[in-house]
N, C-alpha and C positions, 0 to 999 in steps of 0.2 A: 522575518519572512514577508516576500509581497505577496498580491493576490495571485499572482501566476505562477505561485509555488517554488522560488526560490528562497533562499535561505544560504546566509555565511554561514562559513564554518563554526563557525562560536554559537550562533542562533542552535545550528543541529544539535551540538554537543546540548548546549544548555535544555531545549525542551524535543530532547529524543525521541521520547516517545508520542507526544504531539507531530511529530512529520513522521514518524509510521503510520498512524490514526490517518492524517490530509493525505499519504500513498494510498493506505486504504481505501478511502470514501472519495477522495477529488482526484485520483490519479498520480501518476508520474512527479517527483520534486526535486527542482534542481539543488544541488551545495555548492555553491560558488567560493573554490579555495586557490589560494595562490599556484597552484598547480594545474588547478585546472577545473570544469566543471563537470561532477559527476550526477549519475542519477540517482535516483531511488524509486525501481517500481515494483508494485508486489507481483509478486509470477503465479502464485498458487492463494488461495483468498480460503483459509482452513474453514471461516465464518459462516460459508455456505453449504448445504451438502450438495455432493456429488452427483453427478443425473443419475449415476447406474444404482447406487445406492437408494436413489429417490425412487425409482422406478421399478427394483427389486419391493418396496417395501408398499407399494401401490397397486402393484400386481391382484387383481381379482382371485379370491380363493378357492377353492372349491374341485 
């Protein structure tokens, strides 16, 4: 992998869940395979919570 978040095919295979982790935390990762370049970005980030959920649970009592 370079610093701009590409990665051969072989690189992904080999440390998978290392380019989930740099999807996660630095964004977008390219796969550069004889076919073609695909992405990898996370669409929903489970890590965090949810605002409605933060906000239900923050709500003033009484």
């Amino acid at each position: 992998m370079d610093s701009k978040g590409t990665w051969s095919a072989e690189e992904a295979q080999e440390d998978f869940h290392r380019m989930l982790e740099q999807a996660r935390s630095s964004g977008p990762q390219e796969i550069d395979d004889p076919t073609g370049i695909y992405v990898l970005k996370i669409k929903l980030d489970r890590t965090k919570p949810d605002v409605a959920s933060f906000l239900a649970k923050s709500a003033p009592k009484g």
